[in-house]
N, C-alpha and C positions, 0 to 999 in steps of 0.2 A: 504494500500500500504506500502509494509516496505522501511523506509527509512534506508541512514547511519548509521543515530545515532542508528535505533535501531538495526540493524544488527549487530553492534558493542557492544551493548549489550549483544548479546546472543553469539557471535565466535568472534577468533584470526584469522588474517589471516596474514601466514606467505608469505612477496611479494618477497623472493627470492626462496622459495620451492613449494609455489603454493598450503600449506597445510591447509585448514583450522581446528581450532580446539574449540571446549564447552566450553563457559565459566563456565558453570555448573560445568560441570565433566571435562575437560580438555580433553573428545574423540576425535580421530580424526572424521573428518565428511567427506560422499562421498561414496556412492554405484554407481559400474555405471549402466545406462540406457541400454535400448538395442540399440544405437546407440554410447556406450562405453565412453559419458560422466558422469562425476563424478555429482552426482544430492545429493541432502538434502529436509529435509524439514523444513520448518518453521513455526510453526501453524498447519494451516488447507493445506496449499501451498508447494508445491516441486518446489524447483528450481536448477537450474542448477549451480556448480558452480562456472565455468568462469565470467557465469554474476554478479553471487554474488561477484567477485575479481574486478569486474570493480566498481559496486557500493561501493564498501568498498574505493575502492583506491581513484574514481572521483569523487563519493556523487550522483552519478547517474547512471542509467540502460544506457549497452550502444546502440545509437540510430539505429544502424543496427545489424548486424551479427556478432558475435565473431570468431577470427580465429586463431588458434594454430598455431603458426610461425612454430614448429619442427615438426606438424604434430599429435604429441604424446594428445589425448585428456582429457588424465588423468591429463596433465602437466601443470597448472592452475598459473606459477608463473607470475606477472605482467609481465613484458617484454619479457613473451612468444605470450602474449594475443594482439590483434589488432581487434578494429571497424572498419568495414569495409565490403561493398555491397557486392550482393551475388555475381555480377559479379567481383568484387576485388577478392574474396575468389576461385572462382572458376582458378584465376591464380597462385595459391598456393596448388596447390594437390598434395597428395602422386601420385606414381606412381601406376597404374592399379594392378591388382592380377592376370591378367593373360597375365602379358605383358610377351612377351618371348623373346625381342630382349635387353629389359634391360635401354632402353630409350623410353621417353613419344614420340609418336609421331612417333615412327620410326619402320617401321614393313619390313617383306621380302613380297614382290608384286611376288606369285606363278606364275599370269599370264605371265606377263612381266621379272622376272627372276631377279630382282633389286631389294634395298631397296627402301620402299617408304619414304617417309617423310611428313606429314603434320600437322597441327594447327587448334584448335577451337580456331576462335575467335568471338563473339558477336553471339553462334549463328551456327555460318557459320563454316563448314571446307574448310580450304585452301589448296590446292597441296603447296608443296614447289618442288616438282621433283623427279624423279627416279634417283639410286647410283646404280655403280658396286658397290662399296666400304662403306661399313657401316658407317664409320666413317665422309666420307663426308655428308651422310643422317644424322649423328649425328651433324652437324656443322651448317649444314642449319637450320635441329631444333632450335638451342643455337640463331643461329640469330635471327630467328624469334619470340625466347623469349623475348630476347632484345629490339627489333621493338616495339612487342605487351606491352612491360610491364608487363609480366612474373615474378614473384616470384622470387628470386634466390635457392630458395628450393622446388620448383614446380619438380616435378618429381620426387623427393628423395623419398625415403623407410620412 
């Protein structure tokens, strides 16, 4: 099991750039995976690594999920990074790739002629109601982030 110490051993980690680098050779370290995190290996072991910034920082793996505050996966600087359940994580997401209204949550209802507006939460999707007006369907959103404990970067690009 690699520990601190030894991790510290082998790489620098820079905790304002999120860089790791060889003690060896002074390389940067980090290819990404095919889910566009930055991975290493160490030994015989590939790790990922954010986890590697938290064990470096805290002395330990951290006990749930890592989650990139900016979104950005590549962006491994401490006070990017947060422990935290998958249901935590899941209130902090980019916004969709095929959202076309430009807000999480807020889409044109063909049937009915209005925006809709609604929220997962636990699970569950919640109506929040139908808008003439977009912007009110963007506001009911904002609320119901608020309510749920929503991210403040939930939604963002």
């Amino acid at each position: 099991m690699l520990t601190q110490e030894k991790l510290k051993e082998l790489v620098v980690y820079n905790r304002e750039t999120g860089v790791f680098r060889s003690v060896k050779d002074n390389k940067i370290l980090g290819t990404p995976n095919s889910s566009g995190h930055l991975k290493t290996q160490i030994g015989t072991k590939q790790y990922v690594l954010h986890r590697l910034a938290w064990l470096y920082e805290y002395g330990e793996l951290p006990e749930q999920i890592i989650d990139h505050i900016d979104h950005d996966r590549t962006h491994n600087a401490i006070e990017n990074l947060r422990d935290v359940s998958i249901k935590e994580n899941s209130k902090n997401q980019r916004i969709g790739k095929n959202n076309k209204s430009g807000h999480t949550g807020v889409f044109w209802n063909k049937a009915k002629g209005k925006w809709q507006a609604c929220v997962k939460v636990d699970g569950k999707n919640k109506h929040l109601g139908y808008f003439v007006d977009m912007e009110d369907a963007v506001t009911a959103r904002k609320e119901a982030n608020a309510l749920y404990g929503f991210h403040e970067n939930h939604g963002k690009r």
